[in-house]
Structure formats: structure tokens, C-alpha cells
Legacy VTK file of the C-alpha trace (Angstrom):
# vtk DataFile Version 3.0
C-alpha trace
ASCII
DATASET POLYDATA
POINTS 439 float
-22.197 -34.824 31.011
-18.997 -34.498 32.908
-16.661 -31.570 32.614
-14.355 -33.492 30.361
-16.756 -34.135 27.814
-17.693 -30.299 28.233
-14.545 -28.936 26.977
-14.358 -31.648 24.861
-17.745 -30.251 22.692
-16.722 -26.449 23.478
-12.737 -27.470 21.534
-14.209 -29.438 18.523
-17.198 -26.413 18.445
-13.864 -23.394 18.086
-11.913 -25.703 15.875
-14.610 -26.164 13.419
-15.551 -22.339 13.035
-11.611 -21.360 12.402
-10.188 -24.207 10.639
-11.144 -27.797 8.705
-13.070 -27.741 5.965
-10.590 -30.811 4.661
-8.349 -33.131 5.059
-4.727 -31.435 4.618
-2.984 -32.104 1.503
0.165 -33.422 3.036
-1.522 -37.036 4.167
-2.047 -38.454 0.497
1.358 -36.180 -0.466
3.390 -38.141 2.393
5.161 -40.792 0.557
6.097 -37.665 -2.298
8.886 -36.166 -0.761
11.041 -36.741 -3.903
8.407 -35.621 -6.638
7.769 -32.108 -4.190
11.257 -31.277 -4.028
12.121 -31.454 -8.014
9.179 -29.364 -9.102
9.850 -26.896 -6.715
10.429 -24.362 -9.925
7.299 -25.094 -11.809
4.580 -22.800 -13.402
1.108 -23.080 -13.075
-1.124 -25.758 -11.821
-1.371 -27.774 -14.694
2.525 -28.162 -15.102
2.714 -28.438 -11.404
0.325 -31.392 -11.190
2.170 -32.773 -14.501
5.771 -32.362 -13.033
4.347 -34.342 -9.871
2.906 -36.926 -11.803
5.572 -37.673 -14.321
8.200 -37.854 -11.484
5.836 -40.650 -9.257
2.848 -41.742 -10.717
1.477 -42.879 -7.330
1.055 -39.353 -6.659
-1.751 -38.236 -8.733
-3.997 -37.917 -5.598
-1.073 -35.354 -3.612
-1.162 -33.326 -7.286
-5.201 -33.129 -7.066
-5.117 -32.081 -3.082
-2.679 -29.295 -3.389
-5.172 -27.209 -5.320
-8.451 -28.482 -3.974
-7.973 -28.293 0.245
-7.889 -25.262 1.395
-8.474 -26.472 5.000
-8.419 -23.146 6.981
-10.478 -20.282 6.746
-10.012 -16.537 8.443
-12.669 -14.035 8.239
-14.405 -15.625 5.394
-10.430 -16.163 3.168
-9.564 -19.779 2.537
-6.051 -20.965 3.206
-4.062 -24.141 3.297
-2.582 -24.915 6.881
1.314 -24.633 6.990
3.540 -25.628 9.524
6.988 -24.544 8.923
8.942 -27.029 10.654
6.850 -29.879 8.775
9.644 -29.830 5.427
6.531 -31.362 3.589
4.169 -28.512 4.671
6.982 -26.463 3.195
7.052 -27.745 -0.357
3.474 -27.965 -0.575
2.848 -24.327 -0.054
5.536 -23.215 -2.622
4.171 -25.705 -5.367
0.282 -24.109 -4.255
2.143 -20.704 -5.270
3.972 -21.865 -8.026
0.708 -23.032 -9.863
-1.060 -20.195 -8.523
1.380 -17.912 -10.574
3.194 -16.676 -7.343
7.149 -17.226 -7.464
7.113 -18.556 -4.241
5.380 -19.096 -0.942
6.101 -20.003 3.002
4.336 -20.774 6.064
3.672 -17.773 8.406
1.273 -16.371 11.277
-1.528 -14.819 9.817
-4.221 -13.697 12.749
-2.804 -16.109 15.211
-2.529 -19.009 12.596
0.237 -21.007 10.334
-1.047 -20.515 6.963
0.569 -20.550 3.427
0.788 -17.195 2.442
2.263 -16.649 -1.818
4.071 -13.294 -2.891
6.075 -12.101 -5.245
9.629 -10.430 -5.737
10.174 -6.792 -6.929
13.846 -5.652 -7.687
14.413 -2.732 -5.703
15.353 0.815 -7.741
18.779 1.391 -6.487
20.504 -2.103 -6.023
20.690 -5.557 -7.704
19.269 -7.197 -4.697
15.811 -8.005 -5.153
13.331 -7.506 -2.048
10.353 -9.679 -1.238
7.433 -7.575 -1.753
4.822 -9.640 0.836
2.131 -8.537 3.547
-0.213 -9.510 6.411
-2.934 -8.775 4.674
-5.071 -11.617 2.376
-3.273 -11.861 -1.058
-6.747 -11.906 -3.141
-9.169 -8.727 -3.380
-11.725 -9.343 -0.509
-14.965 -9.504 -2.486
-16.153 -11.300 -5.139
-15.259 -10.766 -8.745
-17.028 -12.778 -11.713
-17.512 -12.649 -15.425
-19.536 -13.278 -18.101
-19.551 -12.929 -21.822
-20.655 -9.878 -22.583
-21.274 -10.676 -26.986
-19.515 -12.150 -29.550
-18.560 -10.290 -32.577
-18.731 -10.805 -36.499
-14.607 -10.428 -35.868
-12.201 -9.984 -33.515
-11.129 -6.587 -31.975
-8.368 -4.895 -32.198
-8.612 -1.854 -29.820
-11.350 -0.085 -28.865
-12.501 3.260 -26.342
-15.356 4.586 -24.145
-16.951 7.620 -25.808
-18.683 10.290 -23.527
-22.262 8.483 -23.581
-20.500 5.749 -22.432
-21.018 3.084 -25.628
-17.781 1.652 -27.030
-16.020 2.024 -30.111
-14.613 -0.555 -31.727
-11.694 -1.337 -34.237
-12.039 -4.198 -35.564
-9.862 -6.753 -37.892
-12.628 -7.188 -40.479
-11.574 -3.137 -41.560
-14.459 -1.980 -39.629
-15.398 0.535 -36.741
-18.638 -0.577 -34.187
-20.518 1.341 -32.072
-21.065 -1.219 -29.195
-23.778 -0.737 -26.161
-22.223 -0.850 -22.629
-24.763 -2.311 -21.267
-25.150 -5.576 -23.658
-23.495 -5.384 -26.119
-25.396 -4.275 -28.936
-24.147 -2.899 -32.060
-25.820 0.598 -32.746
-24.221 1.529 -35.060
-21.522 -0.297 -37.803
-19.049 1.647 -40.422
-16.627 0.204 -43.041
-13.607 1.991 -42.103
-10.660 0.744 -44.106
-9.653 -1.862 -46.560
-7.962 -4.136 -44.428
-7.467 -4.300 -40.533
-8.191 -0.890 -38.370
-5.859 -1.038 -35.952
-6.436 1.495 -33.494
-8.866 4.211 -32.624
-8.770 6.854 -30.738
-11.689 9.549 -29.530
-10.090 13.583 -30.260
-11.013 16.631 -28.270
-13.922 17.760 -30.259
-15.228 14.348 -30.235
-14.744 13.278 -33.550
-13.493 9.592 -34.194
-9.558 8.660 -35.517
-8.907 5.284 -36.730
-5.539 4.132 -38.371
-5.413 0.915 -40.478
-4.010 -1.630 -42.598
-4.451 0.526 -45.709
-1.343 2.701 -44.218
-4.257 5.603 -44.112
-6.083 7.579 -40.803
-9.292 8.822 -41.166
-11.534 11.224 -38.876
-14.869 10.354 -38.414
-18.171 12.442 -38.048
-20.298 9.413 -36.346
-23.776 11.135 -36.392
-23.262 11.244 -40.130
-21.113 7.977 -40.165
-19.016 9.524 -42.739
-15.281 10.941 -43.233
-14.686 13.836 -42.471
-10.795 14.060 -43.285
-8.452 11.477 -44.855
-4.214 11.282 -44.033
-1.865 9.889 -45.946
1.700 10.132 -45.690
2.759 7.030 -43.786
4.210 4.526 -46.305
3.617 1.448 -43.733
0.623 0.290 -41.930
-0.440 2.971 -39.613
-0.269 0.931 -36.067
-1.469 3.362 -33.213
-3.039 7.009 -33.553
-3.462 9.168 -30.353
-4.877 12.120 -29.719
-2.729 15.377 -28.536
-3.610 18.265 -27.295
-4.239 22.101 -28.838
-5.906 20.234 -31.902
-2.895 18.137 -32.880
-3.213 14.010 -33.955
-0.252 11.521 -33.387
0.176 8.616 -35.456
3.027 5.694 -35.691
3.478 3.354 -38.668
5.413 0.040 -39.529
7.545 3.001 -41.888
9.799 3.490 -38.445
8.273 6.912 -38.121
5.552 9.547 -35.707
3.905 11.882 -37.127
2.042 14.829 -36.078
-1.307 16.500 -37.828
-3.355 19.053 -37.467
-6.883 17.506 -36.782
-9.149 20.756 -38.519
-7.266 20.503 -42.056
-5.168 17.344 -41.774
-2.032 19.032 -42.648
1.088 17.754 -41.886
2.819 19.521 -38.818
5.920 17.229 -38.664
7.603 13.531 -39.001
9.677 11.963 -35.957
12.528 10.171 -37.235
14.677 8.137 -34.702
13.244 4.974 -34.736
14.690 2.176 -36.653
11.905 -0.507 -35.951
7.780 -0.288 -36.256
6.165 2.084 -33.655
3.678 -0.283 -31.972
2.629 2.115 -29.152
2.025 6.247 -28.578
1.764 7.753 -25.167
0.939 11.389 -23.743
2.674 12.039 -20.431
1.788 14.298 -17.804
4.168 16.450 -18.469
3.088 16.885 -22.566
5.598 15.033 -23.802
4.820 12.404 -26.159
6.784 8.592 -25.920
6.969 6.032 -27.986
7.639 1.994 -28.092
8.916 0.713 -30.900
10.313 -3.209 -32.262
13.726 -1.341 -31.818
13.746 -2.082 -28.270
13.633 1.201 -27.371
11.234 4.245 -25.631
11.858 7.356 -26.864
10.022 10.784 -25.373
9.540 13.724 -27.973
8.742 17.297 -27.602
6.063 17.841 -29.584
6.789 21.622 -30.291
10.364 21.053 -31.337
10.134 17.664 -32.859
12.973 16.685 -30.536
14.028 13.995 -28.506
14.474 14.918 -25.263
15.528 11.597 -23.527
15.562 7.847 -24.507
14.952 5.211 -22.416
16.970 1.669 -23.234
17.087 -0.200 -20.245
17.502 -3.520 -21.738
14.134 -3.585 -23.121
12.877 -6.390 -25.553
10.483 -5.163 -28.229
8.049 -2.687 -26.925
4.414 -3.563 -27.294
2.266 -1.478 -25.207
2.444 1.551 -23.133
-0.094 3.161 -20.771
0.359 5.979 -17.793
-0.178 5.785 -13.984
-2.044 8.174 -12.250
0.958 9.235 -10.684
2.848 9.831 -14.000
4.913 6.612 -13.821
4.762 4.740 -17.562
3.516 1.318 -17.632
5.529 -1.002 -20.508
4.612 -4.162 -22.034
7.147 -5.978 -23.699
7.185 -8.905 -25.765
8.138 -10.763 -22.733
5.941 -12.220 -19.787
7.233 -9.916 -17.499
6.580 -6.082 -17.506
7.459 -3.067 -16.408
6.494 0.390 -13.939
9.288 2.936 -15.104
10.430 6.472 -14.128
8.597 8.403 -17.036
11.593 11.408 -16.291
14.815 8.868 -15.290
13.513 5.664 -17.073
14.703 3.704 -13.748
12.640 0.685 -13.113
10.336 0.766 -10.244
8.368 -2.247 -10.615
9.282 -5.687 -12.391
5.914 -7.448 -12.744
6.354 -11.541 -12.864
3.762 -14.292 -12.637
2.524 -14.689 -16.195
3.867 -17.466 -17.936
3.168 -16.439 -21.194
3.401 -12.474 -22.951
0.586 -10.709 -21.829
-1.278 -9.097 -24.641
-2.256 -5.597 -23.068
-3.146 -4.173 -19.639
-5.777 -1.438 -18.370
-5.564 0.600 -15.535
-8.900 0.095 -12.978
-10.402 3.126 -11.152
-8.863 1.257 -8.320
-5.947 2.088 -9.751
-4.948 -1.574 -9.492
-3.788 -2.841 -12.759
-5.052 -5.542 -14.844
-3.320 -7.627 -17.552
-4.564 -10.978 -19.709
-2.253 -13.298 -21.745
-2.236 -15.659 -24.275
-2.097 -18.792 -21.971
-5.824 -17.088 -20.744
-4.881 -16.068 -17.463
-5.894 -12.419 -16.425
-4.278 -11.142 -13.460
-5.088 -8.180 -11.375
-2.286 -6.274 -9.647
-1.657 -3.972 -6.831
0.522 -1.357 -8.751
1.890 0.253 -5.779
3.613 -3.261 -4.876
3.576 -5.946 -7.883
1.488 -7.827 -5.726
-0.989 -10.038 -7.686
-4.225 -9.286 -5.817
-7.012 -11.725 -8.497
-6.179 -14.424 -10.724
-8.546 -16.137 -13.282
-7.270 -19.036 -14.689
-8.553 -20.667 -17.923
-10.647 -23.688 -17.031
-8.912 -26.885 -18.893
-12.092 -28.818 -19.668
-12.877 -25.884 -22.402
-9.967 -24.817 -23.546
-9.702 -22.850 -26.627
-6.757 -22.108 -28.642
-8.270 -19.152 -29.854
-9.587 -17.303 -26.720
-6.189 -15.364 -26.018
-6.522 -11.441 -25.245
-6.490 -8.756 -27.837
-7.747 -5.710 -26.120
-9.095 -4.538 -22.460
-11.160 -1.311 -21.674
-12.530 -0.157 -18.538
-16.281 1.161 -18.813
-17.568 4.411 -16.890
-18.753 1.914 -13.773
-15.094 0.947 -13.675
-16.000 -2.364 -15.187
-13.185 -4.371 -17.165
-13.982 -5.706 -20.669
-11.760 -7.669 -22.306
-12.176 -8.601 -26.360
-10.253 -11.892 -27.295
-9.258 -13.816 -30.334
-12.451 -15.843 -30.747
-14.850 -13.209 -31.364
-16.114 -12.370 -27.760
-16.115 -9.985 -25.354
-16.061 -10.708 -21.631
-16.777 -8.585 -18.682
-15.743 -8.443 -15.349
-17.566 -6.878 -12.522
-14.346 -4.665 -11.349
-16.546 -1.798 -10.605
-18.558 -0.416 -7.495
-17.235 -0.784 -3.850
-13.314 -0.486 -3.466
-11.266 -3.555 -3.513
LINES 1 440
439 0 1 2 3 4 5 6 7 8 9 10 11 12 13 14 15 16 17 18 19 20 21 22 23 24 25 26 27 28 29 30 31 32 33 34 35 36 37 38 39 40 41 42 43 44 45 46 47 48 49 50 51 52 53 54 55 56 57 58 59 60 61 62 63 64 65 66 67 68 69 70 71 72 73 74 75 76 77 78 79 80 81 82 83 84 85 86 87 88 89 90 91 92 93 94 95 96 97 98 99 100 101 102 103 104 105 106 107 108 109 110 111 112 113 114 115 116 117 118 119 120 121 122 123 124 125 126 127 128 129 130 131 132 133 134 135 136 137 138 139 140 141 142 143 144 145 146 147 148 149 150 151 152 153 154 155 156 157 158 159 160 161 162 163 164 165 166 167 168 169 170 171 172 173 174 175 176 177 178 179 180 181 182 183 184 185 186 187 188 189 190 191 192 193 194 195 196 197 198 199 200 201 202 203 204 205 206 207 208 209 210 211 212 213 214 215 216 217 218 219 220 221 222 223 224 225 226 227 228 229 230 231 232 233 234 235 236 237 238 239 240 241 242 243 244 245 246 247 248 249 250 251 252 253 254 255 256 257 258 259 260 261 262 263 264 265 266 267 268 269 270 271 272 273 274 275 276 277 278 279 280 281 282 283 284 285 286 287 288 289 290 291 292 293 294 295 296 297 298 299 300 301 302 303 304 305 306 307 308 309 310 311 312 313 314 315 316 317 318 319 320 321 322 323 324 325 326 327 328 329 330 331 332 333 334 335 336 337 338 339 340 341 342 343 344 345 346 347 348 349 350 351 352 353 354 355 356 357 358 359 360 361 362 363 364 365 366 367 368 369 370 371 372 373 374 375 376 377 378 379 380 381 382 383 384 385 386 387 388 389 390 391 392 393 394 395 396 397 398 399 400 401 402 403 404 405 406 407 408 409 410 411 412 413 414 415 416 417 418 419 420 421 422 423 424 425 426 427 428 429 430 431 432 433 434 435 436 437 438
């Protein structure tokens, strides 16, 4: 063998370990230049493969590649070549974003190599112009992350909590409350709780169970003895969240516009928040021991429990509030009936991070040990976030070929392993293997 064919063997040997796994997506995508450059804006791969498709039929093949051939991989990550003085190469890689729920994507150097890298925009706090929030790094979470379905239930679930032993607790739309096992999803124990919907459920400090329903009452539960221990009534709407305070006090918020607060040993009324003019759908304790709350009025309002004040209210343009949950850091976490959402100031009520790649309103969120954040919608796409940067780090798609109209998110928790499960609209639970080694 002459020296030629020597470094001939030794090139095609390198080349193989660092790159070609496929053919690239721009030779069947070559005669497409029109159909890539009109559905540069759309969302998600099925529309993207649609909007190709509908513009030039002949392209069905460049719609299928763009997805499939990933044809370079880097320390075990697979990417899609990019060359950004190829226009096509260009196009491609924003469409691979686009239907990857990114808003938009470009060729760079990534170790040495032209790759299509995706990220995402986040409005800065202090001006109008927004900032590209990107990195070097790989956009996905590095290891592996699968699910399963964890059970299916008699009915759907509305919200539900980790007690101490580490079993779940379940409020449920059939009107009642289920003692779940984390490990598989067993029912240990089952409770008729109200006549109609419970809609949340919350664990208080002495252990004890709260559940507010459909009935417009709370109840505290004894759940060795399964029975009631207290009843409240005083809300002349459906009671829609209860939370548990501090120094023995219970917070609840009703479709009758108002909070109020109880005392959890004699269930006597303490006071009634008025300043709402919508439904409360969401009560939060801040670090600071101030209570908020998100209401269909478009507004957050934080309340000093002692006084029964407001001390601040937060508009910022808001559409209706839906959920609310708190950062390790303090910083409030809003979900609005919108597809985007929010990290705000939980003192100013500036907005740190805008949140966008769901193309439908995600239906709650959960913070991981991580402390990466994870959200689900009703077009079954969960998404997990960095929260320090909006960048989405894990996306599950739904898989077309068994789609169902009814598997769309009601309610995540996150187990004592730091596993995510997620309850959904057709009666199942799912669980994702979040937990363990750092992301």
C-alpha cells in the first residue's frame, strides 16, 4: 500500500468517528429553496413538514430529512452539519429549530465544527431590546431521560402533593382524595372527599390533610382515621386553591373573588381579602411571608397576612393568571393563560425571564431539584428549562401515530428522588426519570 492510499484510510477512519452518520438534509432539500424560505416562521415539526409540503409537494422527502439526519456527532450529542455561507444550510437549521420549539437557529463552531445550534430569546430587564440568550454548550441535558406510565386512575387528577413517607396525595375530579404509592402506583388508601370536584390539596404543618372543592367547602383531614376532622364554610363560590401558612393559619381562594384566612385548630375565621374582582385560581407563600395571589383579573396581588393588607400589586400586562410557584431564589414563577410565561421580581414585579417555545398554554410547571424547571401543555409537549437562562434544555414531543385528544396535562409533582410525575386528562400518570445524577 502506497502512502497515498495510507492517508487515504487514516482521513475516511477520523471522518467517520466525528461526523456522518447520514446523508445531509440539504441534497433531497436542494430544489426547495422557495418552500424553506416561506416557512421560515413555523411551529413545530408537524406544521413545519406541512408548511413545506403544501408550498411544493415534491418536497416531502426535504420535510422527512430535516428531522431525521442528524449527520454529526460530538462527544456522544447528535447535530445536523451547517455551513453558514451555504443559504440552504441556513434555512434548514432554523426550520430544525422552529419544529424543535426553538425560535430560531444558525450555523456556528461548536468544538472545532459548523453545526446547527437552536436558542431562544429572553427580553432583557431594563430595555425593550431583547437579547439572544445562547451558549457553547449542547442545548439538551447530557444524559438520558425516559418515561413510562406510572398507573391510570378511576379519574383524572386535579392536583396532588408528596407527604413525608413519600406516597402521594391525590385530588381528584371524581370528588375524591387517593393515597397513591410512589413507587407504582398503588392506591393505599381512597376517601370521598366532596360532592363534586376537589380541586386542590394541600399537606399543613401538623400533617393533617386540606382539600378545597366544588362544593364551595374545605375540609381537614385526619388520614389514619380517614375522617374529617374540621369543616369551612364561608366561601360562596367554588373553593379553587387552599395553601398552607405558617403559625397554624390556612389560606384559601374561591371563584367568590375573595382569600381567606383560618385558623387550622378551630377553623375560625381570621379574615377575608377583598381586592380581587375575578376568581383566585392560584395562592403563593413567598420568602419573605407574604402571601400572593393570581387571579382571572389579570392581576398578582401580595398581602400581609397580619394586616390583611395589600402591600404591592403587580399588573404588568398580565393575561389571566393561572398558576404560580416560587424559585429557590425567591423569584415568582407565573403561568398565564398564554403559551408564554413568566420569572418575575417577587419585590419589583419586573420581568426577568419571558419563557417562549410552547405553542399551546401550558397547563402547570414544577420546579426539579435541579432547579431546572419543567412545564407540559395541552398540545403534549413537556419541556424542561434552564431557569437561570430560558434555555429549553429537554423536549418530549407527543408521538403522532398515537395521538390522543385527551392526554393534555393537568398536574406535575416532583417525588423525594427528584422524579417528575405528571397526571393528564386521560386518566394516567406518567413518570419521568428526572432524578439521581445532576443534569
Amino acid at each position: 500500500m502506497n502512502i497515498l492510499n495510507i492517508y487515504l484510510v487514516v482521513w475516511v477512519l477520523i471522518f467517520s468517528k466525528t461526523s456522518c452518520k447520514s446523508t445531509h438534509s440539504s441534497n433531497s432539500c436542494k430544489n426547495c429553496l422557495d418552500a424553506l424560505s416561506n416557512c421560515l416562521s413555523c411551529i413545530g415539526e408537524k406544521n413545519c413538514k406541512k408548511c413545506i409540503k403544501s408550498i411544493s409537494p415534491n418536497c416531502n422527502q426535504c420535510s422527512k430529512d430535516i428531522f431525521s439526519n442528524n449527520n454529526f456527532e460530538i462527544e456522544g450529542e447528535n447535530y445536523l452539519s451547517c455551513n453558514n455561507s451555504v443559504f440552504i444550510h441556513e434555512n434548514i437549521c432554523k426550520i430544525k429549530c422552529r419544529g424543535e420549539f426553538f425560535q430560531s437557529g444558525e450555523c456556528v463552531k461548536l468544538d472545532k465544527f459548523s453545526v446547527c445550534q437552536c436558542f431562544n430569546f429572553t427580553p432583557a430587564t431594563t430595555t425593550t431590546t431583547p437579547t439572544i440568550t445562547t451558549t457553547t454548550k449542547k442545548p439538551y441535558i447530557q444524559r438520558n431521560i425516559t418515561f413510562r406510565i406510572f398507573s391510570e386512575e378511576p379519574s383524572y387528577i386535579n392536583d396532588f402533593k408528596v407527604l413525608k413517607n413519600g406516597d402521594l396525595i391525590a385530588a381528584e375530579y371524581n370528588g375524591y382524595i387517593r393515597i397513591l404509592d410512589a413507587l407504582n402506583g398503588t392506591p393505599k388508601k381512597t376517601i370521598y372527599a366532596h360532592s363534586g370536584p376537589v380541586w386542590s390539596i394541600d399537606i399543613l404543618e401538623n400533617g393533617d390533610i386540606v382539600s378545597g372543592g366544588d362544593d364551595k367547602s374545605i375540609k381537614i383531614w385526619d388520614l389514619n382515621t380517614e375522617s374529617v376532622k374540621l369543616q369551612l364554610n364561608g366561601h360562596s363560590g367554588l373553593v379553587r386553591v387552599v395553601k398552607s401558612l405558617s403559625n397554624g393559619y390556612l389560606a384559601s381562594g374561591s371563584t367568590d373573588n375573595s382569600i381567606k384566612i383560618w385558623n387550622i385548630f378551630d377553623g375560625s375565621l381570621i379574615a377575608t381579602l377583598i381586592g380581587h374582582t375575578n376568581h383566585i385560581q392560584d395562592l403563593i407563600l413567598l420568602n419573605n411571608g407574604y402571601l400572593a395571589s393570581g387571579s382571572k383579573d389579570k392581576t398578582i396581588k401580595v398581602w400581609d397576612i397580619q394586616t390583611s393588607k395589600i402591600k404591592y400589586e403587580f399588573k404588568n400586562n398580565f393575561k389571566e393568571i393561572w398558576r404560580m410557584n416560587i424559585l429557590k431564589n425567591g423569584d415568582l414563577l407565573v403561568l398565564e393563560v398564554d403559551k408564554n410565561f413568566k420569572i418575575i421580581d417577587s419585590v419589583t414585579g419586573e420581568t426577568k425571564i419571558l419563557f417562549s417555545g410552547h405553542t399551546s398554554m401550558p397547563r402547570d410547571f414544577a420546579v426539579l431539584n435541579s432547579g431546572d424547571i419543567a412545564t407540559g401543555d395541552s398540545a403534549q409537549v413537556i419541556i424542561i428549562w434552564d431557569a437561570d437562562t430560558g434555555y429549553i434544555k429537554k423536549l418530549f414531543n407527543k408521538n403522532p401515530s398515537s395521538f390522543d385528544n385527551y392526554d393534555i396535562l393537568r398536574s406535575f409533582v416532583v417525588c423525594q428522588n427528584g422524579d417528575l410525575i405528571g397526571a393528564f386528562e386521560n386518566k394516567k400518570l406518567k413518570i419521568w426519570n428526572t432524578g439521581g445524577e445532576p443534569f
